[in-house]
C-alpha positions as CSV (number, residue, x, y, z in Angstrom):
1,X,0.0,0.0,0.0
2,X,1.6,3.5,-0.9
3,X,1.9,6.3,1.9
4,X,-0.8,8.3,-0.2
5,X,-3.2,5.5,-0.2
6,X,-3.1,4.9,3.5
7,X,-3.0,8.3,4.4
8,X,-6.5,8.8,3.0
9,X,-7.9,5.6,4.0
10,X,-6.7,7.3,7.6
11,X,-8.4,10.5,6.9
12,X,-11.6,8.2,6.3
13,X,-11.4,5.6,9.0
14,X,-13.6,7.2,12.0
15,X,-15.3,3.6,13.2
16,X,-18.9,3.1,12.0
17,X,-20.8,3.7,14.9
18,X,-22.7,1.1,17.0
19,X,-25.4,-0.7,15.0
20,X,-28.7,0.6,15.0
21,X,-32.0,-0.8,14.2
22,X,-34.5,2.4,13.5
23,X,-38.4,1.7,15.7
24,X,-40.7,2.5,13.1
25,X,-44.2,3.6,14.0
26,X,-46.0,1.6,16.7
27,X,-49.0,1.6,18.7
28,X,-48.0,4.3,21.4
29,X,-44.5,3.4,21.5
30,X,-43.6,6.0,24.2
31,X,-45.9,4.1,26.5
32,X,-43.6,0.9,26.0
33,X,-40.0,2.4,25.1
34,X,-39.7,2.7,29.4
35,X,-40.2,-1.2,30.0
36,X,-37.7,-1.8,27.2
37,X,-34.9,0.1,28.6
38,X,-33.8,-3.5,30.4
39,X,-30.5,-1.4,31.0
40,X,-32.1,1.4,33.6
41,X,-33.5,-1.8,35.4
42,X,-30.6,-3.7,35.3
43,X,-27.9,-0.7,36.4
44,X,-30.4,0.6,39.4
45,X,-30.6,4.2,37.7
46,X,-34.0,4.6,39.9
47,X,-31.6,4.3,43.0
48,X,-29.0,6.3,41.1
49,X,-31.2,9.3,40.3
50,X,-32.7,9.8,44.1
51,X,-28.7,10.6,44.1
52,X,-28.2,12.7,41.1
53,X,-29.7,13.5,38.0
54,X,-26.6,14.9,36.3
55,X,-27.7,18.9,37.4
56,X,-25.0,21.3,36.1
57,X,-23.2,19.0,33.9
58,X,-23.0,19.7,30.2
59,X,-22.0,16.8,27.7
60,X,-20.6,17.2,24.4
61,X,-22.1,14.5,21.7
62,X,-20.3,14.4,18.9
63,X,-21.8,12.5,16.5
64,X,-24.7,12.8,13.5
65,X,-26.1,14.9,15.2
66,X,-29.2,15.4,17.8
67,X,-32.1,15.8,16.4
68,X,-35.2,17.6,19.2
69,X,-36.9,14.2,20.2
70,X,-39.7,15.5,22.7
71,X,-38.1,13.3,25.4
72,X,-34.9,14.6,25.2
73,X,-35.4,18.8,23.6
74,X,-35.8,20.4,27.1
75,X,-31.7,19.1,27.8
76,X,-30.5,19.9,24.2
77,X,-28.7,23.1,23.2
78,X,-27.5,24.4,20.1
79,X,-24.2,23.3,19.2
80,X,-22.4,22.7,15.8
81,X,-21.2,21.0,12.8
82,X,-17.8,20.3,11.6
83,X,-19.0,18.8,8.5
84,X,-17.3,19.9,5.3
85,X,-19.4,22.6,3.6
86,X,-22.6,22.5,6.1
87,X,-24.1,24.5,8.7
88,X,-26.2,24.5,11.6
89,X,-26.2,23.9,14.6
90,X,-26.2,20.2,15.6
91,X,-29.7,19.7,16.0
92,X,-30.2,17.5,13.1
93,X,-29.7,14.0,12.4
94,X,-31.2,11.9,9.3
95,X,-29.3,8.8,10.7
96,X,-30.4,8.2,14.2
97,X,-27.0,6.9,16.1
98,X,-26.6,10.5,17.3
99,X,-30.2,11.2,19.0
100,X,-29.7,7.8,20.3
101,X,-26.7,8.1,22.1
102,X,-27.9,11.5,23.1
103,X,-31.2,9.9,24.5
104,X,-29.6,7.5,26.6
105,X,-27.1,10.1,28.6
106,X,-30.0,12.9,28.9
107,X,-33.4,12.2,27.8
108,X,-35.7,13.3,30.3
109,X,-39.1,10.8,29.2
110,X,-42.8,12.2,29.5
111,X,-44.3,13.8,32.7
112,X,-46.5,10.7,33.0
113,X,-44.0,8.5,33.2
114,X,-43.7,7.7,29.6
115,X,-40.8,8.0,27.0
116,X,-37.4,7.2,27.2
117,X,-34.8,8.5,29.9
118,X,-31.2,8.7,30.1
119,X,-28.7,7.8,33.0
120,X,-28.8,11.9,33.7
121,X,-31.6,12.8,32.7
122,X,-30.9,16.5,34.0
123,X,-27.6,16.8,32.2
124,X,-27.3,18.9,28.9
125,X,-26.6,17.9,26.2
126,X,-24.3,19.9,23.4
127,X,-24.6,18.5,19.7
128,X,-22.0,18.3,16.9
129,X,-22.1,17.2,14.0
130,X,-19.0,15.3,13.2
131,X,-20.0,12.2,11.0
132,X,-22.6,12.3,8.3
133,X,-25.8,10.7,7.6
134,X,-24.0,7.2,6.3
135,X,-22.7,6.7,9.8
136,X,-19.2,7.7,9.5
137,X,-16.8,10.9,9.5
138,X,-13.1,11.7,9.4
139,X,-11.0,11.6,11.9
140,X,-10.1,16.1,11.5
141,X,-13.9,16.5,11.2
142,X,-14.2,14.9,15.3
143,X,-11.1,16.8,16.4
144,X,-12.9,19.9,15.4
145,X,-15.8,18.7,17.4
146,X,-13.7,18.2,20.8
147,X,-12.4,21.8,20.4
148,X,-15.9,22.9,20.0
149,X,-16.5,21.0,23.2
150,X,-13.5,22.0,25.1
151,X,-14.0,25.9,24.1
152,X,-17.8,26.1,25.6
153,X,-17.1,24.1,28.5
154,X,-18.3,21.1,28.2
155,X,-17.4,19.0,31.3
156,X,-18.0,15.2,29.5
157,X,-17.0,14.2,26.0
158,X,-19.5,10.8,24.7
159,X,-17.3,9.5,21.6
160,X,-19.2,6.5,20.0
161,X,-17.1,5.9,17.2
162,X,-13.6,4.2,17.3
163,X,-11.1,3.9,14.6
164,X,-7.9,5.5,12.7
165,X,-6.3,9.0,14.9
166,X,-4.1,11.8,12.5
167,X,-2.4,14.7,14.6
168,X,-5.2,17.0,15.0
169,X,-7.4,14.4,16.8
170,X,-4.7,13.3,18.7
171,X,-4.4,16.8,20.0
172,X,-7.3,17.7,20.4
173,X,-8.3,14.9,23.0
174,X,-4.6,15.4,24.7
175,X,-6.3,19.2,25.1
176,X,-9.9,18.2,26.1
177,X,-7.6,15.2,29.1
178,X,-5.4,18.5,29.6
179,X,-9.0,20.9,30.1
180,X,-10.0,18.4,33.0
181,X,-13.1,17.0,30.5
182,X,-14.0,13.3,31.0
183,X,-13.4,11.4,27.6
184,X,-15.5,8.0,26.8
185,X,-14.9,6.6,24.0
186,X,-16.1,3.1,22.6
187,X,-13.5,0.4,22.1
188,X,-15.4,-0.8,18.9
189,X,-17.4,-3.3,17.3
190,X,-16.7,-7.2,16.1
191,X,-16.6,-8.4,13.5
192,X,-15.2,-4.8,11.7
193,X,-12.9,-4.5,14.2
194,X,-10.2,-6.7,15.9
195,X,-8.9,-4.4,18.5
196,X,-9.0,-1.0,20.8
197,X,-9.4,1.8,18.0
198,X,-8.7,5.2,18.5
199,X,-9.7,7.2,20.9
200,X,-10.2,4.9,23.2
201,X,-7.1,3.1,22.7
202,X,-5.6,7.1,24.2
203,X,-4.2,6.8,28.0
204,X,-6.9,8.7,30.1
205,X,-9.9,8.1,27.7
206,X,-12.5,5.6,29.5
207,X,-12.3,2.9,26.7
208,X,-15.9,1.0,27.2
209,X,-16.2,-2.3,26.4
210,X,-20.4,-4.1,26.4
211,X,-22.2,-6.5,28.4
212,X,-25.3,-8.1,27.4
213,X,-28.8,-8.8,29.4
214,X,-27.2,-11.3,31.4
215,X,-24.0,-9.4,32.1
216,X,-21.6,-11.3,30.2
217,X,-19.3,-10.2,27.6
218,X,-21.4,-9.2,24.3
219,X,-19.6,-10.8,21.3
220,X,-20.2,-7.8,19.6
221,X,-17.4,-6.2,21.8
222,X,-14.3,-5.7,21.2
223,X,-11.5,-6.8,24.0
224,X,-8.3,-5.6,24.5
225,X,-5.7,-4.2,27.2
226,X,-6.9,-0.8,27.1
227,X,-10.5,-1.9,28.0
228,X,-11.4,0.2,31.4
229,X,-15.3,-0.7,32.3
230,X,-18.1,-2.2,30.0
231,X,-21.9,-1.6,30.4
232,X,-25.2,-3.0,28.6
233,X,-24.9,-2.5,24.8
234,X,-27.3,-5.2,23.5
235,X,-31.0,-4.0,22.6
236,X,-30.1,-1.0,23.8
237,X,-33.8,1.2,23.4
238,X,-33.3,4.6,22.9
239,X,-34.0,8.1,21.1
240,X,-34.5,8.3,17.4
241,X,-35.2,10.8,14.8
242,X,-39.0,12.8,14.3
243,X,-39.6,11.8,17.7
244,X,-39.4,7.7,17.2
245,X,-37.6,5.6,19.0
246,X,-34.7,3.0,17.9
247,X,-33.1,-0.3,19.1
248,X,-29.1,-0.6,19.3
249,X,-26.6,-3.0,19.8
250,X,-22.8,-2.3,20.0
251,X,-20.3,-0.3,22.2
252,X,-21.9,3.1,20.8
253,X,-24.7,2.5,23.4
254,X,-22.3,1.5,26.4
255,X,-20.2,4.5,25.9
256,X,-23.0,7.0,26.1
257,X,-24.3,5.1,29.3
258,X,-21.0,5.2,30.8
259,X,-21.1,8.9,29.9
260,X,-24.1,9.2,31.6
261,X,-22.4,7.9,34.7
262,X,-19.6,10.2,34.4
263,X,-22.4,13.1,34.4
264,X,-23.9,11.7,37.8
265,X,-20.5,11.8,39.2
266,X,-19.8,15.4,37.9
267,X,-22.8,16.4,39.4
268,X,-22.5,15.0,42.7
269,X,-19.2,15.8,43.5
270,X,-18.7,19.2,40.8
271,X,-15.1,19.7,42.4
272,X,-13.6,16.5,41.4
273,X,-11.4,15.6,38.9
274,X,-11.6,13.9,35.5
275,X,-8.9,11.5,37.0
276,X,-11.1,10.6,40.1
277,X,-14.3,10.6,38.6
278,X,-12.6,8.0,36.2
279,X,-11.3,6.5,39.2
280,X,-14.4,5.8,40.7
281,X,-16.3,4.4,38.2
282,X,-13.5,1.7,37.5
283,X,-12.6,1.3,41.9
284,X,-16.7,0.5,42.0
285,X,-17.4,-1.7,39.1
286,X,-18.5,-4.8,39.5
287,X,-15.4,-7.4,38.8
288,X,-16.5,-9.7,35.9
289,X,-14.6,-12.8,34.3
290,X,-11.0,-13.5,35.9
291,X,-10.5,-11.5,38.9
292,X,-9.5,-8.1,39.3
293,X,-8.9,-6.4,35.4
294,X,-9.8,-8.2,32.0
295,X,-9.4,-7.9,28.4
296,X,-12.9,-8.2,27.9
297,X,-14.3,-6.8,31.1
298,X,-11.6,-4.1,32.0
299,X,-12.5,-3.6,35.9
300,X,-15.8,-4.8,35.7
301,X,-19.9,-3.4,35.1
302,X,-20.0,0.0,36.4
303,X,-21.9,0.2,39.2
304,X,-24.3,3.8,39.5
305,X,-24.7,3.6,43.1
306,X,-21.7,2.8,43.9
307,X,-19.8,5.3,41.9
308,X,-22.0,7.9,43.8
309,X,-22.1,6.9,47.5
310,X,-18.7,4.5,48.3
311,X,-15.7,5.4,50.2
312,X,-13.6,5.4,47.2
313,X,-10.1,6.1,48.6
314,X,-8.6,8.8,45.5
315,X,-5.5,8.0,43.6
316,X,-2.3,7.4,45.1
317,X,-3.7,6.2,48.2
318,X,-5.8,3.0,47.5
319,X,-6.6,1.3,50.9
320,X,-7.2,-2.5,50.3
321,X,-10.5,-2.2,49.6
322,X,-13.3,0.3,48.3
323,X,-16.3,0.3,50.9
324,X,-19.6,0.0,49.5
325,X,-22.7,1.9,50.3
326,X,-23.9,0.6,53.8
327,X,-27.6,-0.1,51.9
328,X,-28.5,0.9,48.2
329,X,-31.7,2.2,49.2
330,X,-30.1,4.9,51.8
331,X,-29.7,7.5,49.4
332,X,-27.4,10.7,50.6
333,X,-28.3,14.0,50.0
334,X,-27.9,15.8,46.8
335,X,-24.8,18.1,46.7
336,X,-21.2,18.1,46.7
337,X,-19.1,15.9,49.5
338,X,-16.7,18.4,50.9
339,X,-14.4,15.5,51.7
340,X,-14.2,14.1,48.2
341,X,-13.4,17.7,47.3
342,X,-10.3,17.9,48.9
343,X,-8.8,14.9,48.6
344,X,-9.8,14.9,44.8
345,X,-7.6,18.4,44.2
346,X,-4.8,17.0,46.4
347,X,-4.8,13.9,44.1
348,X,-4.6,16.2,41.4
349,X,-1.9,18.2,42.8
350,X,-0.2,14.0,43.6
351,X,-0.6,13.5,39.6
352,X,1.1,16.2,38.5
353,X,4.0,15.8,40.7
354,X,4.1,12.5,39.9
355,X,4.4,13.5,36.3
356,X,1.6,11.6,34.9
357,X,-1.7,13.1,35.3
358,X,-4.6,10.7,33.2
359,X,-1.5,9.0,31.8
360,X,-0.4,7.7,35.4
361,X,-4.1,6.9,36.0
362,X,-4.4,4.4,33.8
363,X,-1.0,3.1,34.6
364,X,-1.3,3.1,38.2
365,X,-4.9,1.3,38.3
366,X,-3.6,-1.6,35.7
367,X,-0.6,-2.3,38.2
368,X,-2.5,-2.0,41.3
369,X,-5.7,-3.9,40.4
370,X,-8.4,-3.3,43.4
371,X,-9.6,-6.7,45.0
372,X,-12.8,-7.8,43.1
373,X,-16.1,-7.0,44.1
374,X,-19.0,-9.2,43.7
375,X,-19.9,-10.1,40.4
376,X,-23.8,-9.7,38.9
């Protein structure tokens, strides 16, 4: 293959997203979408959301697009797209993936209880467009995206697409790690891809690997070393375009749940760190397969609850074991835990010295594994 060949198939190789099987009409599908969201039911997000809701947090979809499903508009703002020759402002999608993966981090559902809802379903969402209406994009077209997202604040970056880096997108998720944004990205979909792709392969991006309804490894999922946490990502029910609904299966649909984690976590504890919110979703995951970290698990299921309410000891001073909530029904008050505050900036303060920051995160948990907890 010549350089000039491979440089363009580089230039086109942003990961087709997570497959997506588009809803159409039904009788009153909003009145059943909520029962087919096994995942909420299955991850305790009832539990989680007495907790937080993801209040104040703002993440950054980059994707198709979002297109104004009434369960989700009240949480979308205008964004962008980096799309070649277009305009707007990211509130469009004729494909679907993007008001998907949108829906499940923030759609808010119905007042009577119908509708789908996200993980945070008071989080805000900001749309760009970054891959077209054929499901995929260039790799400069999503770095353009992330420095849209880094430059209006966005606090969490949902990537569901995995695949080939080039320079700008390496810098421009080195900048969003560097801005103190958490990164998720998926680690990609069998059988197109054999291993970790890009982002998520990056040291400090939450690569997310799936599960299915019975908690084992989805076969759709790719496995590899850089593999931190996997969630549900088999019929995965979510938002669609002009306000239907769609079915998904793939790591696209874990990484925008574990996205919606990280917004509970931002929420609940708004002082701390990308490195320790990271931190606790992988020190509170349920262990799956062999114990401690996997290739095809990574540290485990993540575990909503217990990313808001343990005693998660912050980085650089592990104890030898992360105490759980004392009952998953006792749910704190809303609001920022002082304590977590300051021991996440003085871990942040411990990073830098140590040279590493999200680098030395990933490192450090992978050589220090935390003793398994109990598997689903």
């Amino acid at each position: 293959m010549t350089k000039t060949i491979a440089a363009t198939l580089a230039a086109l190789a942003i990961l087709t997203p997570g497959q997506q099987v588009l809803l159409q009409s039904a009788p009153e599908p909003g009145s059943r979408i909520r029962a087919d969201q096994w995942h909420l039911r299955y991850l305790n997000s009832g539990v989680a959301n007495s907790i937080a809701e993801g209040e104040g947090v703002l993440v950054a979809v980059p994707d198709t697009g979002v297109s104004p499903h009434p369960d989700l508009r009240n949480n979308l703002l205008a964004g962008t797209t980096t799309l070649p020759g277009a305009t707007g402002d990211g509130r469009d999608d004729k494909n679907s993936h993007g008001t998907g993966m949108a829906g499940l981090i923030a759609a808010h559902g119905q007042s009577d209880g119908t509708g789908a809802v996200g993980i945070a379903p008071q989080a805000k969402i900001l749309p760009i467009q970054s891959s077209g209406a054929n499901n995929t994009g260039r790799p400069d077209d999503l770095a353009a995206g992330i420095d849209f997202a880094v430059a209006h604040h966005a606090t969490v970056i949902s990537i569901s697409s995995s695949g080939s880096s080039t320079p700008a997108l390496v810098q421009a998720i080195r900048s969003a790690l560097s801005a103190d944004i958490v990164v998720v990205a998926a680690a990609g979909n069998r059988p197109e891809d054999g291993y970790v792709g890009y982002p998520a392969s990056e040291s400090g991006v939450i690569a997310v690997g799936g599960v299915d309804r019975t908690g084992e490894h989805a076969s759709v999922s790719v496995s590899g070393p850089e593999i931190d946490v996997v969630a549900p990502a088999v019929d995965i029910y979510s938002t669609s375009y002009n306000g239907k609904y769609s079915k998904g299966t793939g790591t696209s649909s874990a990484t925008a749940i574990v996205a919606g984690a990280a917004a509970l976590i931002r929420s609940k504890y708004p002082n701390l760190p990308a490195q320790e919110v990271a931190h606790r979703l992988t020190a509170t995951a349920v262990d799956k397969g062999p114990p401690g970290r996997d290739d095809q698990y990574g540290y485990g299921v993540i575990d909503l609850v217990a990313a808001l309410t343990a005693d998660v000891p912050p980085l650089g001073f592990e104890s030898s074991n992360v105490t759980p909530p004392a009952s998953a029904e006792a749910a704190p008050d809303k609001g920022d835990d002082s304590s977590a505050t300051v021991r996440g900036l003085a871990t942040l303060g411990l990073l830098v010295a140590a040279g590493g920051g999200y680098l030395f995160w990933r490192r450090r948990r992978r050589a220090d594994d935390p003793p398994p907890r109990v598997s689903r």
